[in-house]
C-alpha positions in Angstrom: -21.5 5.2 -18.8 -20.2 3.8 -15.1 -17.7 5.3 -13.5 -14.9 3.5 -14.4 -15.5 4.4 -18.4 -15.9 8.0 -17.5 -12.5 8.1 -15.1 -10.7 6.3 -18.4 -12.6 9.5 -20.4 -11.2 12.5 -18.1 -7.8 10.2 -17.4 -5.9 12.2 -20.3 -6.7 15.6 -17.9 -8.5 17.2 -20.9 -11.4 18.9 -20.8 -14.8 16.8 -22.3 -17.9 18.0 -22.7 -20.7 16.4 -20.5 -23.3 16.5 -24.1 -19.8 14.4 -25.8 -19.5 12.3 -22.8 -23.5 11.6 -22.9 -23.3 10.8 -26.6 -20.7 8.5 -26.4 -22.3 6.5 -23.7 -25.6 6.3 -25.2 -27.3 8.4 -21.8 -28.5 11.3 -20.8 -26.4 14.1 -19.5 -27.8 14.0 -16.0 -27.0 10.2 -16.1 -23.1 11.8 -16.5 -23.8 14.2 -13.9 -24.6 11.0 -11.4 -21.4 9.2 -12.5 -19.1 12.7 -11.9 -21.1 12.6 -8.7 -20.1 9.3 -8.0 -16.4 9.6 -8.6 -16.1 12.6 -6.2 -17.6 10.2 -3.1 -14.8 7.7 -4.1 -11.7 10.8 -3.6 -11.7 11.5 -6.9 -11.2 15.2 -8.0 -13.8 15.9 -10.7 -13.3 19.6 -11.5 -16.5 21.4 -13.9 -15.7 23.9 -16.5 -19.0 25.3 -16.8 -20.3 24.4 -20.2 -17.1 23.3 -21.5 -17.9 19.8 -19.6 -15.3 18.3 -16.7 -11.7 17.9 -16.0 -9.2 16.2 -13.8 -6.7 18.4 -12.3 -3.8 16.6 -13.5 -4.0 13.1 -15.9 -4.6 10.0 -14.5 -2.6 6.5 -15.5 -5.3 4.0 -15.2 -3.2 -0.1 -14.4 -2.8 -2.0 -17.3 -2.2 -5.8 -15.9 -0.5 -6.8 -19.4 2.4 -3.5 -18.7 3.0 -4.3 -15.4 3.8 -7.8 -16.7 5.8 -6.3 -19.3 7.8 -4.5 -16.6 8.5 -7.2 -14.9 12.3 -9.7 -15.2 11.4 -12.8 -17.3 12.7 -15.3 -14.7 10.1 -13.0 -11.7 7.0 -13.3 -14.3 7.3 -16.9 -14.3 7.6 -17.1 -10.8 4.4 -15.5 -9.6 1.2 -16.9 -9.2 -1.1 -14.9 -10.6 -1.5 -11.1 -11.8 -4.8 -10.1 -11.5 -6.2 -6.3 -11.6 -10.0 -5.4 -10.7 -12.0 -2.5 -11.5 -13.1 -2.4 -7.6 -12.8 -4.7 -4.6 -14.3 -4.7 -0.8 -10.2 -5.2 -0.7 -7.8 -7.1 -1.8 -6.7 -9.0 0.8 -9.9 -10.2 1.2 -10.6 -11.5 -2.2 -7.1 -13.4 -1.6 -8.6 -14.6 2.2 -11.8 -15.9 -0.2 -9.8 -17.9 -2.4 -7.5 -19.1 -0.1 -7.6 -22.7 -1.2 -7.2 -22.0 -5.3 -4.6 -19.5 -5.6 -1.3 -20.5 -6.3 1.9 -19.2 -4.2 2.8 -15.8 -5.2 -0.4 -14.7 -5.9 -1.1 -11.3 -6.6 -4.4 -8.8 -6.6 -4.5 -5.7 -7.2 -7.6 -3.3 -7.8 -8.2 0.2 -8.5 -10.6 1.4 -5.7 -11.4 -0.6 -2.8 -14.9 0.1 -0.8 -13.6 -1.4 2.5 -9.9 -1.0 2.5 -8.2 -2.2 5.6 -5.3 -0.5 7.7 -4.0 -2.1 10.8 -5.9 -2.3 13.9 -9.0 -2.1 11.9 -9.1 1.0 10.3 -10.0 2.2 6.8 -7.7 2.7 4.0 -8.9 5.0 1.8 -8.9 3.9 -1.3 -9.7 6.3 -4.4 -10.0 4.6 -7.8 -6.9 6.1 -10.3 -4.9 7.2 -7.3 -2.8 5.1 -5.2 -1.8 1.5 -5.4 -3.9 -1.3 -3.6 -2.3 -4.8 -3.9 -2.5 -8.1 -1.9 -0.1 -11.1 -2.1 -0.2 -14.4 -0.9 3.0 -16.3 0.1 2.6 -19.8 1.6 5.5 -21.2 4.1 6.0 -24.7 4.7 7.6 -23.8 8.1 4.7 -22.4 10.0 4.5 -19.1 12.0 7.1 -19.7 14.3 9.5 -19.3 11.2 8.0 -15.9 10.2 9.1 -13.5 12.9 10.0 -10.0 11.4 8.1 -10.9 8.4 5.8 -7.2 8.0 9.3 -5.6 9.1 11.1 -7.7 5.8 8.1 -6.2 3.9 8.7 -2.8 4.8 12.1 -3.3 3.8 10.5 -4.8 0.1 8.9 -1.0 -0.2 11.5 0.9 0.5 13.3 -1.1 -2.3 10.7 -0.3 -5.0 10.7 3.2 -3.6 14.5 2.9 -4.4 14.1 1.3 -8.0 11.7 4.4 -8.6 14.0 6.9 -7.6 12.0 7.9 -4.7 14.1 9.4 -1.6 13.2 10.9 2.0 10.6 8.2 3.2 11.5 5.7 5.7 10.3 2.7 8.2 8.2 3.1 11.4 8.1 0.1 13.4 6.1 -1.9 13.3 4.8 -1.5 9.4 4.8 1.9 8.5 6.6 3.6 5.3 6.6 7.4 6.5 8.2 10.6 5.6 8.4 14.1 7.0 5.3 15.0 6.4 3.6 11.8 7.6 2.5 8.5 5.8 3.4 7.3 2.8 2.3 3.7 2.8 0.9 1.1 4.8 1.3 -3.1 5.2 -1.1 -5.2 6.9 0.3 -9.1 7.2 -2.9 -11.5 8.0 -1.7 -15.3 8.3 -3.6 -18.4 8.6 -2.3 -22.3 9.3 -0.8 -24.1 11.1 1.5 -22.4 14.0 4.7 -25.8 13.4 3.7 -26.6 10.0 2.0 -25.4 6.4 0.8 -21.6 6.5 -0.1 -18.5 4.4 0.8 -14.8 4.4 -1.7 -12.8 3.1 0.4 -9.1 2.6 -1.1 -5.8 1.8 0.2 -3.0 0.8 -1.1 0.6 -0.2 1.2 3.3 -1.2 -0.1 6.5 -1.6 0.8 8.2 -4.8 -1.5 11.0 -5.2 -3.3 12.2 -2.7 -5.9 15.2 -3.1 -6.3 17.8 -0.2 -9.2 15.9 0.8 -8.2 13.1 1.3 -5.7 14.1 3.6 -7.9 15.3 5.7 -10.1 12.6 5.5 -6.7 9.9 7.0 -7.0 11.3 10.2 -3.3 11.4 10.7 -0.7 13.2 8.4 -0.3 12.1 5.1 1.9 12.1 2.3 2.4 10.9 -1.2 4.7 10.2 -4.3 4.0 13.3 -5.6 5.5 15.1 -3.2 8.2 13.6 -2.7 9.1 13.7 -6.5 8.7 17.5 -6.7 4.8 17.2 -7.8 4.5 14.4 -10.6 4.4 11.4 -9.5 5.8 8.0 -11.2 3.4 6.3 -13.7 0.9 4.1 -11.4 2.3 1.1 -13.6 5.6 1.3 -12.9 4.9 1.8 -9.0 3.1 -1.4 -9.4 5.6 -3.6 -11.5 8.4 -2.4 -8.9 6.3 -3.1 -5.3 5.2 -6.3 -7.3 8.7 -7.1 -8.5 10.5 -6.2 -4.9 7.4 -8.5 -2.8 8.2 -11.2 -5.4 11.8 -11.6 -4.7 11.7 -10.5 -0.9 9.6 -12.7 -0.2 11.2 -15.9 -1.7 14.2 -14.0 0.0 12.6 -14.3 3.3 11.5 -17.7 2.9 14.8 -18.9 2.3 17.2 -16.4 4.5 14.6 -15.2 7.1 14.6 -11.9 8.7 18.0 -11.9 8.9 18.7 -11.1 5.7 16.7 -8.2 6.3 18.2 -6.7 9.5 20.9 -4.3 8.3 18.3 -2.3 5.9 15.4 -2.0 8.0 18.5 -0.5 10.5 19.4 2.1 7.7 16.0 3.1 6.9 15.0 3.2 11.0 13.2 6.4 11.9 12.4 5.4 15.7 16.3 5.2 16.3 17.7 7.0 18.7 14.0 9.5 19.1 12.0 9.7 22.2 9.0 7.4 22.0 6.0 6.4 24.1 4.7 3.0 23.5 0.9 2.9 24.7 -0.3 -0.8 24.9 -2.1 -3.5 27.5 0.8 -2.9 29.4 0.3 0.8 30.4 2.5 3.6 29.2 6.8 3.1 28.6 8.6 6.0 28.0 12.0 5.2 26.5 14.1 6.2 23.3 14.5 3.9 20.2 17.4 1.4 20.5 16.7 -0.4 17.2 15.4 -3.6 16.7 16.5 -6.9 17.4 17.2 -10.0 15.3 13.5 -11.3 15.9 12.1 -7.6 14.8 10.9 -6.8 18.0 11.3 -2.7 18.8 14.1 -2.3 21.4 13.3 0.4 24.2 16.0 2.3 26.3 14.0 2.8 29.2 15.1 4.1 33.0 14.8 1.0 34.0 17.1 -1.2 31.2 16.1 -2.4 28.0 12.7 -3.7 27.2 11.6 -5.6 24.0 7.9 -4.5 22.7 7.0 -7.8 20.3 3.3 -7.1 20.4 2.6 -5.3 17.4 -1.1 -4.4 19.2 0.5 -1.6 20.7 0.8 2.3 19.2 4.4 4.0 19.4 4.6 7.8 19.1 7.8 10.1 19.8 7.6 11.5 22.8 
């Protein structure tokens, strides 16, 4: 039994007996053992009831490519590239960044555990299998890069309206591609283009929402985090559904963006703001600016109200704290 067959055996949050488990799969109960092991280095909570065998602390919804399809308008399915859901990837956007050359526009991957997850500026994301959403689309623009300013701040704006269609409240947008709320970070969107800077390019966007995180994990993120859960007084919206809406708001964003630009953006990412009007810090190559948030502006750089005027930070290579 690998561990993805014994994650879809505990996903119902039952209890099951290691010796059924073992008999199922044909092995040895210490071959379960090594598989329970196996899932807890990945995040995943594996609780044991003694003799009575091993339990999840709450059930799991494993992704189901054909419901998230389902889920999806008619006139969005045929739209998209490709749908694709793995077991486990190094990451997503990588296997997009592999294929570059085959995939068709609108492409999206998803997987359920990733072993080399990617945040910005190089760090991990952790990425349990059964827990959280890991997807990766690629969007080609005839235009080039010049014509994609703004474009992880659009995508920011594309989560907060699947958070929307789910019903979820209280998170909002930290420049320059952070989904946070109160108690710290909800999701995360790394944009990775390649092409030509006047003429043919790609976007390659990912995007992990957390939607149930264990304690552990927390404190494994280094930095406060939060989840769907939470915020939807402790049961999170089927995995599925959280897929089929991020997939159905980066499907029409996107063609949204291509055709509008940021523009057509603006005004939300302004509602959904959280570095308005706070104290910041922006630490970069530049040295230290102490200012207060004065928006954005219509390219999506981060506007600063500093003692000295009004300075524009367009370098997303820089870290911005409130002060």
């Amino acid at each position: 039994m690998q561990a993805q067959e014994l994650l879809m055996a505990l996903a119902g949050g039952a209890t099951v007996s290691g010796a059924s488990l073992a008999e199922r799969a044909g092995v040895t109960r210490a071959a379960i053992w090594k598989q329970v092991e196996a899932l807890r280095a990945r995040g995943v909570p594996v609780e044991s009831r003694g003799t009575a065998g091993y339990q999840l602390p709450w059930p799991v919804q494993l992704l189901d490519a054909a419901a998230i399809q389902a889920a999806l308008p008619p006139v969005l399915r045929r739209s998209l590239g490709t749908l694709e859901l793995h077991w486990e990837l190094d990451s997503t956007s990588s296997e997009i960044q592999r294929r570059l050359g085959d995939l068709p526009d609108l492409s999206m991957v998803m997987a359920e555990t990733q072993s080399a997850g990617r945040g910005r500026r190089g760090r991990q994301w952790l990425s349990p299998p059964g827990l959280n959403i890991y997807l990766s689309c690629l969007k080609r623009f005839e235009a080039g890069f010049a014509a994609l300013s703004g474009l992880s701040l659009a995508v920011g704006v594309m989560v907060m309206r699947a958070l929307d269609a789910l019903g979820i409240a209280g998170a909002g947008l930290k420049w320059p591609n952070d989904v946070l709320s109160e108690a710290g970070k909800l999701a995360g969107i790394l944009v990775e283009l390649g092409g030509e800077y006047q003429g043919p390019c790609a976007a390659v966007i990912g995007v992990g929402i957390n939607v149930r995180l264990t304690p552990a994990l927390q404190a494994q993120a280094g930095q406060p985090a939060d989840d769907l859960a939470a915020l939807a007084g402790g049961t999170p919206p089927d995995r599925n559904r959280v897929a089929a809406a991020l997939v159905g708001a980066l499907g029409e964003g996107l063609v949204q963006f291509e055709r509008e630009g940021f523009a057509a953006f603006l005004d939300e990412y302004a509602r959904h703001d959280l570095l308005r009007g706070q104290a910041l810090r922006v630490l970069g190559a530049q040295g230290t600016q102490d200012g207060v948030g004065a928006g954005i502006d219509a390219r999506g750089a981060l506007l600063l109200q500093t003692g000295d005027g009004l300075r524009r930070i367009d370098s997303a290579d820089v870290t911005v704290r409130r002060a």
